[in-house]
N, C-alpha and C positions, 0 to 999 in steps of 0.2 A: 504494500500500500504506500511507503514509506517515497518508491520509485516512483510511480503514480504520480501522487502528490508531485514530485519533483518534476518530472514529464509536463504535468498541468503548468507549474508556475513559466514554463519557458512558452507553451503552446499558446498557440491565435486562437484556441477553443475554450469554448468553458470547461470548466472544472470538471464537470459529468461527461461529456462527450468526449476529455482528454483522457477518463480513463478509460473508457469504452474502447477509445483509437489502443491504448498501452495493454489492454487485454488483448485485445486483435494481433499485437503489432510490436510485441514488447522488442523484438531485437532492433528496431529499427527506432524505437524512439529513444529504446537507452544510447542508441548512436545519435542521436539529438541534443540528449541530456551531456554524451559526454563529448562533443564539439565546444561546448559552453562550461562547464565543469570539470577541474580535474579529478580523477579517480578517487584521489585523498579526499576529497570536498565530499564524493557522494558515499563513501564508506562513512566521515564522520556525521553526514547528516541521518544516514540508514540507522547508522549505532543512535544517536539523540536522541530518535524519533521510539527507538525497541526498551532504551532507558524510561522515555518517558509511560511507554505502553505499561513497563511491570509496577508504577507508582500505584 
């Protein structure tokens, strides 16, 4: 979800439609996300995001 999320904030879609596309389409959006992001960036945001899930 964590990816999703991340996929929406860069897309020209809404939020809903951006993960509908990321379901359909995941290899090709995480190659969107990581054009704009470096690897580090999207592991520390995945980790943040699983830290905040277990509060």
């Amino acid at each position: 979800m964590a990816l999703a999320k991340m996929y929406g904030s860069i897309s020209t879609n809404e939020m809903r439609v951006a993960k509908k596309e990321f379901k359909a389409f995941p290899v090709e959006c995480m190659s969107k996300v990581q054009l704009i992001m470096k690897d580090t960036e999207i592991i520390k945001h995945v980790k943040s995001s699983l830290r905040r899930k277990k509060l």
